[in-house]
C-alpha atoms as a printed R data frame, in Angstrom:
    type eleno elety resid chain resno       x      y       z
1   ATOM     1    CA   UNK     A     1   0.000  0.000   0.000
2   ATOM     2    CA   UNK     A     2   2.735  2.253   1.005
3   ATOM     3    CA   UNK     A     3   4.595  1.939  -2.303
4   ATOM     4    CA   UNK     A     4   1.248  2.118  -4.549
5   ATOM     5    CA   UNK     A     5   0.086  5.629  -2.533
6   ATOM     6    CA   UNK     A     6   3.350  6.938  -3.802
7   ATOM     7    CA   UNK     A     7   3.473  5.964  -6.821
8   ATOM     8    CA   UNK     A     8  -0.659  7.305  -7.589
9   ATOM     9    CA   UNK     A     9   0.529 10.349  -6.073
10  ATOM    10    CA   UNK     A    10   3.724 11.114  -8.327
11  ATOM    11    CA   UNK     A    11   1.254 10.488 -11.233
12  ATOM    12    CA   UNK     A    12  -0.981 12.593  -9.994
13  ATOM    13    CA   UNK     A    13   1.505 15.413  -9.313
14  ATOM    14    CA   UNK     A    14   2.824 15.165 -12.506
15  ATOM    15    CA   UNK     A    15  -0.447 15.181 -14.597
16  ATOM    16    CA   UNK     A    16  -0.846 18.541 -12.308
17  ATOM    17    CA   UNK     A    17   2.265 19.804 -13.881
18  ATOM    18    CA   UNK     A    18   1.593 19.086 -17.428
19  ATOM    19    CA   UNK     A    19  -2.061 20.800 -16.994
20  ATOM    20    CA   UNK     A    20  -0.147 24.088 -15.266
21  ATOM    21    CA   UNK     A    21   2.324 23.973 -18.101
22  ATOM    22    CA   UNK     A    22  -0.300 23.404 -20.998
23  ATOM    23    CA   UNK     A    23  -2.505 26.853 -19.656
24  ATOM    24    CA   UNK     A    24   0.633 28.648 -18.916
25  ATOM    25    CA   UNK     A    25   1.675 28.627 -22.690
26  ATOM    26    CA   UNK     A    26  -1.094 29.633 -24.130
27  ATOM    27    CA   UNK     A    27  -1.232 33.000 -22.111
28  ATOM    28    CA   UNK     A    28   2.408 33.775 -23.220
29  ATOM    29    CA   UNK     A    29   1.479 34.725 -26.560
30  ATOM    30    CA   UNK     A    30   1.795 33.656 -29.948
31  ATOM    31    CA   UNK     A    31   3.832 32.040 -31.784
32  ATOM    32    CA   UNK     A    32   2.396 32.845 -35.509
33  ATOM    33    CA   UNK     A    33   4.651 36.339 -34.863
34  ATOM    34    CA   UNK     A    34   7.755 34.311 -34.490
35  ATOM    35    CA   UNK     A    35   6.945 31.963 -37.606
36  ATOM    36    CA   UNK     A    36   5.900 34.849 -39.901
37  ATOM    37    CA   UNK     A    37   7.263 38.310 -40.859
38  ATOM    38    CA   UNK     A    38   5.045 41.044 -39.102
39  ATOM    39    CA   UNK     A    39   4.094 42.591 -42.336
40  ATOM    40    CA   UNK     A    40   2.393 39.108 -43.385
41  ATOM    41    CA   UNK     A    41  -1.084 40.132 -43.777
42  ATOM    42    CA   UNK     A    42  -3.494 38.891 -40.817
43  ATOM    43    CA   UNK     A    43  -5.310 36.306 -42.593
44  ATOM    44    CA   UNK     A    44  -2.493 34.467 -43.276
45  ATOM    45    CA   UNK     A    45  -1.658 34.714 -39.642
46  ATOM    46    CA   UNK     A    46  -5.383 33.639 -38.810
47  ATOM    47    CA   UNK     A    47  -4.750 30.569 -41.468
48  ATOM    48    CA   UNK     A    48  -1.601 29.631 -40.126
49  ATOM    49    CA   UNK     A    49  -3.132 29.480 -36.170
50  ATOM    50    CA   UNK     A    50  -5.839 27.258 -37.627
51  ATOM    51    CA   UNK     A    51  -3.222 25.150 -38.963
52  ATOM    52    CA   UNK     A    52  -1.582 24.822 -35.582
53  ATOM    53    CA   UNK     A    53  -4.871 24.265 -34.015
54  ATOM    54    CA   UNK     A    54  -4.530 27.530 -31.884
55  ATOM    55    CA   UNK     A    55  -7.905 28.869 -33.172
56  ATOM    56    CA   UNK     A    56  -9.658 27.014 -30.794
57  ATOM    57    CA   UNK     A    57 -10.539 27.640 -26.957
58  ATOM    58    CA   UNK     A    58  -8.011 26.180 -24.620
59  ATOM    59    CA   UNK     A    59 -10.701 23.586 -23.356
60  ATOM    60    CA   UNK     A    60 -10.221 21.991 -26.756
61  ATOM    61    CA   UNK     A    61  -6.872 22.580 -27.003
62  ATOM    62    CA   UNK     A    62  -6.179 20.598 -23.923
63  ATOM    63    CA   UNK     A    63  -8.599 17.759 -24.495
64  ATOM    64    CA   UNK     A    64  -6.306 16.828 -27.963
65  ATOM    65    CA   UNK     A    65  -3.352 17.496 -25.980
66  ATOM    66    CA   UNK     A    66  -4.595 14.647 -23.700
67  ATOM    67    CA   UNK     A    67  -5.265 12.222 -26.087
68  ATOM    68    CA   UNK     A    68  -2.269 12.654 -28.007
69  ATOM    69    CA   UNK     A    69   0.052 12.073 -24.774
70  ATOM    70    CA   UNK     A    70  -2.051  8.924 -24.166
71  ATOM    71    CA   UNK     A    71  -0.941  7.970 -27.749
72  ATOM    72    CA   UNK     A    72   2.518  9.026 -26.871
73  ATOM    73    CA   UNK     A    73   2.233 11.681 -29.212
74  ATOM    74    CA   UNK     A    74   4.075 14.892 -28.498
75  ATOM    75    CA   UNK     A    75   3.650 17.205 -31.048
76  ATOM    76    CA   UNK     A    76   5.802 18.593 -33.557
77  ATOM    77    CA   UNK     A    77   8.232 21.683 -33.454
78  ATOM    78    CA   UNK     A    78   6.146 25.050 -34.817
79  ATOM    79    CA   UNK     A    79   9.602 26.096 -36.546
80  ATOM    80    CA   UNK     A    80  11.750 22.757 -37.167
81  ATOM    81    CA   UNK     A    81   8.570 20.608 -37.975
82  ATOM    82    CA   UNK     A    82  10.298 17.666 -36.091
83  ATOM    83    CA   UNK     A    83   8.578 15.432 -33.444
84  ATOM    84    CA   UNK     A    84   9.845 16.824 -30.611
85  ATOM    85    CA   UNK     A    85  10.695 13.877 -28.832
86  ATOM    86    CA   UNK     A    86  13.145 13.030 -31.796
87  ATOM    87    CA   UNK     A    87  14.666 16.697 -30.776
88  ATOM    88    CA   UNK     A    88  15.296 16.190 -27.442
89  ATOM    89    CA   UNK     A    89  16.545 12.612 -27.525
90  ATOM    90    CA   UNK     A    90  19.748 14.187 -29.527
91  ATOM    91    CA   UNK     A    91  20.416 16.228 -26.669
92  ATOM    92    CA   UNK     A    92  19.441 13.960 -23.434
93  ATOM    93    CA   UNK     A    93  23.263 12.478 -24.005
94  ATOM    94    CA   UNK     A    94  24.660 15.274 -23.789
95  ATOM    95    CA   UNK     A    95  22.607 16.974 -20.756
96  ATOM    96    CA   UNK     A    96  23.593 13.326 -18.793
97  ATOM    97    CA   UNK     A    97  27.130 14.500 -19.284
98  ATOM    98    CA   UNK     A    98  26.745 16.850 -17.351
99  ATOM    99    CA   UNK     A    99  24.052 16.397 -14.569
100 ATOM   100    CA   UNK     A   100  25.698 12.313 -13.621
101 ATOM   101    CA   UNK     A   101  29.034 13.684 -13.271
102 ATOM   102    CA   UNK     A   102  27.716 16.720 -11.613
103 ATOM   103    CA   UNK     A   103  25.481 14.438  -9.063
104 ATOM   104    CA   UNK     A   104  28.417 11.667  -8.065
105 ATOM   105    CA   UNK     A   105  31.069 14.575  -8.036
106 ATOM   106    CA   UNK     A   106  28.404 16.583  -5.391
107 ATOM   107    CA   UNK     A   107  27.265 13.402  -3.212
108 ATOM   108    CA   UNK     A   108  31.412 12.749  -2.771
109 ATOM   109    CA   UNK     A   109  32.112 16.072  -1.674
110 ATOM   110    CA   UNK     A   110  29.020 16.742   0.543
111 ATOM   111    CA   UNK     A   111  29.940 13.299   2.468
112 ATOM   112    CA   UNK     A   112  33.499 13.862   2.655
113 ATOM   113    CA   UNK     A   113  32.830 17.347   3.652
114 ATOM   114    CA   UNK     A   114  30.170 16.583   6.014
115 ATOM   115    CA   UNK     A   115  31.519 13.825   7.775
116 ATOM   116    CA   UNK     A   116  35.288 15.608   8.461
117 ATOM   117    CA   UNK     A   117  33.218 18.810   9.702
118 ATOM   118    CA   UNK     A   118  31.484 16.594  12.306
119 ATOM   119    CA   UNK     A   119  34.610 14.662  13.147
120 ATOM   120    CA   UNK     A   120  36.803 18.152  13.979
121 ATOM   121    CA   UNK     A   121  33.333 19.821  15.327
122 ATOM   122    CA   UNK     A   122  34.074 23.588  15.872
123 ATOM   123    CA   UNK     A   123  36.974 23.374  13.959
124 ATOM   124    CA   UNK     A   124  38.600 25.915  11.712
125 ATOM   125    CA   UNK     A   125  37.750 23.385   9.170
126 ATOM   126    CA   UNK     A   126  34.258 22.984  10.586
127 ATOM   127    CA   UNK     A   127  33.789 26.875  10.671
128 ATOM   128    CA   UNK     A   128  35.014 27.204   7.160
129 ATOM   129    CA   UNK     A   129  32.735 24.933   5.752
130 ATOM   130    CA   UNK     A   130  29.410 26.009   7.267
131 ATOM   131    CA   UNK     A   131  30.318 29.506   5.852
132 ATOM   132    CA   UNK     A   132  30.877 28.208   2.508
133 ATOM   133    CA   UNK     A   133  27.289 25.740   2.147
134 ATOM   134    CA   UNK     A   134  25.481 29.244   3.125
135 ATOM   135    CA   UNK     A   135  27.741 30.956   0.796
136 ATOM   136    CA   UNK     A   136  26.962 28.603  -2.176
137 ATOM   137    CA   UNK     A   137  23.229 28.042  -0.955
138 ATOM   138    CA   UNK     A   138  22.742 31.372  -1.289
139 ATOM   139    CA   UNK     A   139  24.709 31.944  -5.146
140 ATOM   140    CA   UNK     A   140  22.094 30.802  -8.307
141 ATOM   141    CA   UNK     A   141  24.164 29.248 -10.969
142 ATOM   142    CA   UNK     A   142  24.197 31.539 -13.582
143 ATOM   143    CA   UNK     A   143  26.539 33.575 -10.732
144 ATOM   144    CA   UNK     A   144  28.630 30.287 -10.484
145 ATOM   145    CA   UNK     A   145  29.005 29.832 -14.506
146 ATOM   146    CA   UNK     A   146  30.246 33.374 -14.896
147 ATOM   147    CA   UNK     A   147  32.432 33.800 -12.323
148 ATOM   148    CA   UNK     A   148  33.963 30.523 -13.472
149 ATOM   149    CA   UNK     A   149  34.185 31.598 -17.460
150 ATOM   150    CA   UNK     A   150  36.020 35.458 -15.724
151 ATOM   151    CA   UNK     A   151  37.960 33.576 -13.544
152 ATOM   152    CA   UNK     A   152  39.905 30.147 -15.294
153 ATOM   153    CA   UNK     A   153  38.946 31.112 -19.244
154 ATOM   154    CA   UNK     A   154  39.603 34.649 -20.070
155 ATOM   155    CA   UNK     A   155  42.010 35.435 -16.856
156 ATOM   156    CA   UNK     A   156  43.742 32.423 -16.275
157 ATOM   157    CA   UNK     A   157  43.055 31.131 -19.937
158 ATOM   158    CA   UNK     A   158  42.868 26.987 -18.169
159 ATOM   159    CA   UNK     A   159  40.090 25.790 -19.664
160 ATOM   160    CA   UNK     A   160  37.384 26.529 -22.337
161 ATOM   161    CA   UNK     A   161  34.657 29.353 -21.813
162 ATOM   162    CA   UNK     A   162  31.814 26.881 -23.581
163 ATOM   163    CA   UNK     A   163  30.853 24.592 -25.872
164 ATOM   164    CA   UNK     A   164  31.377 20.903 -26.334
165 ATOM   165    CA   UNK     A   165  34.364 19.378 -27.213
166 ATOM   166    CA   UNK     A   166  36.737 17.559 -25.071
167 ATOM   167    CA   UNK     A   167  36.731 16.474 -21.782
168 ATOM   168    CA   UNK     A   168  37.936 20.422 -20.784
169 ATOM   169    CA   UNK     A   169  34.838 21.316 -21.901
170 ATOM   170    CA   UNK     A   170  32.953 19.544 -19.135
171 ATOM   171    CA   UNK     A   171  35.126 20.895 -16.159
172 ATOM   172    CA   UNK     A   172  33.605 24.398 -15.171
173 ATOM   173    CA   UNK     A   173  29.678 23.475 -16.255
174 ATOM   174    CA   UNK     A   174  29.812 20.180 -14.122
175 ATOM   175    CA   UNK     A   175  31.791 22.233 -11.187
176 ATOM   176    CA   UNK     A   176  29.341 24.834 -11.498
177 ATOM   177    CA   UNK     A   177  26.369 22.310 -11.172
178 ATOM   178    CA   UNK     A   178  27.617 20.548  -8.013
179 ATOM   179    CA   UNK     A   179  29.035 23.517  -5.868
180 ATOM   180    CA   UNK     A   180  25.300 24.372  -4.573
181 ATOM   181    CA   UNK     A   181  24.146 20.923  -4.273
182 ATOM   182    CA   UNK     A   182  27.585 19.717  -2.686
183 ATOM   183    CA   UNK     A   183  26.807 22.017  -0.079
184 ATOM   184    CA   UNK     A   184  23.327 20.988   1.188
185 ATOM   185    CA   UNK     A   185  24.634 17.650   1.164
186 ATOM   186    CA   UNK     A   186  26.905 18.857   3.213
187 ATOM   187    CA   UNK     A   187  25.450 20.872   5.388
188 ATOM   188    CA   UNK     A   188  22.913 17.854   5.945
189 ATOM   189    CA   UNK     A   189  25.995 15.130   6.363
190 ATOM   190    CA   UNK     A   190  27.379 17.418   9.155
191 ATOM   191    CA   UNK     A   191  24.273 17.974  11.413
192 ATOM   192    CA   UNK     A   192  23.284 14.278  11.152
193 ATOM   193    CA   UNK     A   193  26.900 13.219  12.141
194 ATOM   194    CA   UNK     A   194  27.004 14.990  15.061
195 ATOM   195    CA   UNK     A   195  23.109 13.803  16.028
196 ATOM   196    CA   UNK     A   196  24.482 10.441  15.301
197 ATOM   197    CA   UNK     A   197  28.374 10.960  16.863
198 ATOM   198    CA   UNK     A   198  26.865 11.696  20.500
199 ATOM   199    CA   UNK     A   199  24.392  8.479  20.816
200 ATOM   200    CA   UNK     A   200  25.405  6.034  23.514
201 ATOM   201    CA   UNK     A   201  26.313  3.069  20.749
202 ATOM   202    CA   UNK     A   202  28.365  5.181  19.406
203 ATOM   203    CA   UNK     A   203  30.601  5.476  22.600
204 ATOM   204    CA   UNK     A   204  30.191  1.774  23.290
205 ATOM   205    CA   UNK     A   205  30.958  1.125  19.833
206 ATOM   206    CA   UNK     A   206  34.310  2.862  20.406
207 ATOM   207    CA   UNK     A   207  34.870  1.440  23.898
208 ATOM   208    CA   UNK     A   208  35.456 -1.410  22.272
209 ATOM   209    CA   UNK     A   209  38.503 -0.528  20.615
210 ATOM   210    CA   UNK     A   210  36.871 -0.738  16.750
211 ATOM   211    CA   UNK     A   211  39.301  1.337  14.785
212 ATOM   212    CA   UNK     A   212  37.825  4.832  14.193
213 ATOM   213    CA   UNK     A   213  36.787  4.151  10.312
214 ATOM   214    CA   UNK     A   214  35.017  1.273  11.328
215 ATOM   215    CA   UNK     A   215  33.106  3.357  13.972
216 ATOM   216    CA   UNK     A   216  32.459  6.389  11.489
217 ATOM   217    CA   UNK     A   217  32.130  4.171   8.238
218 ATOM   218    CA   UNK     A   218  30.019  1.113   9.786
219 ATOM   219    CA   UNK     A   219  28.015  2.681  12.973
220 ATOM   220    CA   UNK     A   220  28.174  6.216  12.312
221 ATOM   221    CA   UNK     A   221  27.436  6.757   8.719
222 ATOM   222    CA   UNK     A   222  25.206  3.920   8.379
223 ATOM   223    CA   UNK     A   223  22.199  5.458  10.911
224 ATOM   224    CA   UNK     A   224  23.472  9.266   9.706
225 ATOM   225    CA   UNK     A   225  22.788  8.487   5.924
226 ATOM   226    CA   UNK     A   226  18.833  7.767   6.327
227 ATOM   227    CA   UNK     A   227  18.415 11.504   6.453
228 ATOM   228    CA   UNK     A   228  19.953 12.113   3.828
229 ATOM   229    CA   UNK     A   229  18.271  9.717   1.450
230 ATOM   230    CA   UNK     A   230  15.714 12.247   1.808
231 ATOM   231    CA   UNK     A   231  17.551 15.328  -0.012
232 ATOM   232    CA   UNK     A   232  19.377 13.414  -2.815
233 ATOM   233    CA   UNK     A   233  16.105 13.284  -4.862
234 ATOM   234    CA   UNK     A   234  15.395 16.739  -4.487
235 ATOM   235    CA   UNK     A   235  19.397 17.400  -5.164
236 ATOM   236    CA   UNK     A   236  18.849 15.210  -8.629
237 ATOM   237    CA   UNK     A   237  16.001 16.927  -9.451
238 ATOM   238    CA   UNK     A   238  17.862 20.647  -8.673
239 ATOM   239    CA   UNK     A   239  20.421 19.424 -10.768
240 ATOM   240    CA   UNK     A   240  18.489 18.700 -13.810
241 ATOM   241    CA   UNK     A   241  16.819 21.784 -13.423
242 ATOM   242    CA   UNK     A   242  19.736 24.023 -13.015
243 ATOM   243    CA   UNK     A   243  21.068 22.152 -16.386
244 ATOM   244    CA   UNK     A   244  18.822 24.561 -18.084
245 ATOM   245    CA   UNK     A   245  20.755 27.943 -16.745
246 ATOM   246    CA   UNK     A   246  24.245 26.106 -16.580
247 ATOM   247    CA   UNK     A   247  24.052 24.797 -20.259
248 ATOM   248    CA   UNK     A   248  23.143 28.464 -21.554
249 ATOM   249    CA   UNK     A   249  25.634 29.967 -19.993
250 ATOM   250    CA   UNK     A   250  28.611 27.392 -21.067
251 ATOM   251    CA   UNK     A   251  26.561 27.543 -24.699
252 ATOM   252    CA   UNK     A   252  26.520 23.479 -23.814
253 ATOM   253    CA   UNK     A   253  23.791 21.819 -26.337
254 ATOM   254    CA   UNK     A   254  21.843 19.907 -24.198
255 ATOM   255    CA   UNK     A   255  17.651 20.026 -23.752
256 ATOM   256    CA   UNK     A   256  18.037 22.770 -21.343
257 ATOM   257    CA   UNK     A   257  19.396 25.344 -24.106
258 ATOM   258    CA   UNK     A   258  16.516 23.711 -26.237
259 ATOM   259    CA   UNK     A   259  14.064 24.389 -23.784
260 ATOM   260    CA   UNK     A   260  15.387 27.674 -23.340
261 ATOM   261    CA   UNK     A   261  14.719 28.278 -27.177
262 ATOM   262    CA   UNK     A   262  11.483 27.489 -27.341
263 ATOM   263    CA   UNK     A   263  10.623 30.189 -24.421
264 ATOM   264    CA   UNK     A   264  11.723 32.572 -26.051
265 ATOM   265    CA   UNK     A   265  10.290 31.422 -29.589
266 ATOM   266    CA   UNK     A   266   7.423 30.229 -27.875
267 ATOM   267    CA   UNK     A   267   7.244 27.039 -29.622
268 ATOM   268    CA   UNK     A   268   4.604 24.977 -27.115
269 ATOM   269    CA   UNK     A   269   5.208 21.875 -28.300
270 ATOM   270    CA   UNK     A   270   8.944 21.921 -27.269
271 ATOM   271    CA   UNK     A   271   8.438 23.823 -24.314
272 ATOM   272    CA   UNK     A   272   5.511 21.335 -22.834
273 ATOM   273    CA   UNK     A   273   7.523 18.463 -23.573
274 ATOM   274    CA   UNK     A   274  10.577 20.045 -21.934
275 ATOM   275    CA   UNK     A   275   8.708 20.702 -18.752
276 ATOM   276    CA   UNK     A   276   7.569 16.905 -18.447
277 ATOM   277    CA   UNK     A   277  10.989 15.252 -18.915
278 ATOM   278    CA   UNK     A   278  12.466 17.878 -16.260
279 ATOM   279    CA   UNK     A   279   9.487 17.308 -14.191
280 ATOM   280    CA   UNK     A   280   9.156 13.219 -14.760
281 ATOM   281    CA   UNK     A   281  13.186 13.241 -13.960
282 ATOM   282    CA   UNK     A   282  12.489 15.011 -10.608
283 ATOM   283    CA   UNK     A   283   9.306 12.749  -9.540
284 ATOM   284    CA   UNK     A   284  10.736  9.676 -10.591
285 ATOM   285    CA   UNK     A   285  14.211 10.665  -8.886
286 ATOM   286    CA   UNK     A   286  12.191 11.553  -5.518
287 ATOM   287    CA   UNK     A   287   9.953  8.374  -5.679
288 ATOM   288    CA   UNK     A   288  12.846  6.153  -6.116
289 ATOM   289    CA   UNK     A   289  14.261  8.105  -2.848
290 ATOM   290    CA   UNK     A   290  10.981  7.567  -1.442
291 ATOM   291    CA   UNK     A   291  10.879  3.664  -1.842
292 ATOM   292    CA   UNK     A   292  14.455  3.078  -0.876
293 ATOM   293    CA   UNK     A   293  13.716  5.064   2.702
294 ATOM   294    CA   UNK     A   294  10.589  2.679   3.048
295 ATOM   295    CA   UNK     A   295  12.611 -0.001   2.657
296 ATOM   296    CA   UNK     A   296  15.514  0.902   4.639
297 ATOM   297    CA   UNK     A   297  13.536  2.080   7.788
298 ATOM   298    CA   UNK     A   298  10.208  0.061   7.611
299 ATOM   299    CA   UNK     A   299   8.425  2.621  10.378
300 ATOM   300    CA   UNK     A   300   8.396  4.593   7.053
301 ATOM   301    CA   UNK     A   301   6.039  2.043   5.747
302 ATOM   302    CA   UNK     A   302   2.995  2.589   7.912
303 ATOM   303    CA   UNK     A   303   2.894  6.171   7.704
């Protein structure tokens, strides 16, 4: 029961999304001015929406959108006239270059980070690091991105502005994705540590002469990591959303630059389909998080 409740409910929150998303669209504006010159005479603008289907009230609108999706039917680009799932599966590759790397390289530094603050509590290490989670909490990524392109492409001239190349390519869009989400795991690691550090176990644990990495590794990290089960979806999902800013800024051609595109083209098609593979990524990330606590702690279970 436990697993089925979560599972109607990430369908459900996702059908929410993709209803949001659909009504949002059509109040941005329209698209026939960004397929047409704007001295095209308006009947050929009132020809072309009818084409598109845009003519007709958003009730009707939706209820094709509907079926179509239950076809697995996405649309079709306004400007490219491509399906636009055949659009964005060129570019998931190259958006999972990114956001993996960008995930394992922020889950090893948040627990390697967290786990030394809460070993040398009040440290100058210990201080250090708190200051610089809130620090990179508080930066968005765009911040990151640029300060990284100022600081080791045109200064230091180390590695490339943007693009996609080479492996030097990846090194300051991947950094820039797991600085902020390095530092809530972090941040988390740390206070759940020292929760865990000062149980009684813990000391009897030690009082029997264990060695200290088989105290911290076995007992200590093993209770301390439950907790933060709980933030790597949401981390995933932060990451695959902050692929859209990160890959404009590096000029990295991934879905989130395509996404991007069609916002500002207003190409609905794209941009609907966009927002449900961000937002399936996220809910399926957070359910999978989800299952693995209720299977780890089974109190979870009969919540």
């Amino acid at each position: 029961m436990f697993f089925l409740s979560r599972a109607l409910r990430s369908a459900l929150t996702l059908w929410a999304i993709v209803s949001v998303v659909f009504v949002a669209t059509r109040l941005t504006g329209d698209p026939t001015y960004y397929l047409m010159p704007a001295e095209m005479p308006e009947q050929q603008r009132v020809e072309l929406r009818e084409k598109l289907g845009l003519n007709d009230d958003i009730a009707t609108q939706y209820l094709r959108y509907g079926k179509a999706l239950v076809r697995a039917d996405f649309g079709r680009s306004f400007f490219s006239n491509r399906p636009v799932a055949d659009l964005f599966f060129e570019r998931v590759p190259n958006t999972l270059l990114l956001t993996i790397p960008a995930f394992l390289l922020s889950v090893a530094m948040g627990l390697c980070g967290g786990i030394w603050a809460a070993l040398r509590h009040n440290s100058l290490f210990d201080r250090a690091l708190t200051t610089a989670t809130v620090v990179m909490q508080a930066l968005p990524n765009f911040a990151v991105g640029i300060a990284a392109i100022l600081i080791f492409s045109l200064s230091l001239r180390l590695l490339p502005s943007g693009g996609m190349g080479t492996w030097k390519h990846m090194v300051l869009p991947v950094i820039t994705l797991a600085l902020a989400s390095s530092a809530n795991i972090a941040h988390l690691v740390r206070s759940s540590m020292l929760e865990v550090l000062a149980q009684d176990y813990m000391r009897y644990a030690r009082s029997k002469g264990l060695s200290p990495a088989v105290v911290v590794l076995k007992h200590g990290l093993r209770n301390a990591i439950l907790p933060v089960l709980t933030i790597l979806g949401l981390q995933f999902g932060g990451l695959v959303a902050g692929a859209v800013v990160t890959e404009t800024v590096f000029a990295w051609p991934g879905v989130g630059r395509l996404v991007i595109d069609a916002v500002m083209k207003r190409d609905f098609a794209v941009l609907q389909f966009g927002i449900l593979m961000f937002s399936t990524a996220i809910i399926l990330a957070n359910l999978v998080v989800d299952l693995a606590y209720g299977l780890l702690d089974p109190r979870v279970r009969g919540k």
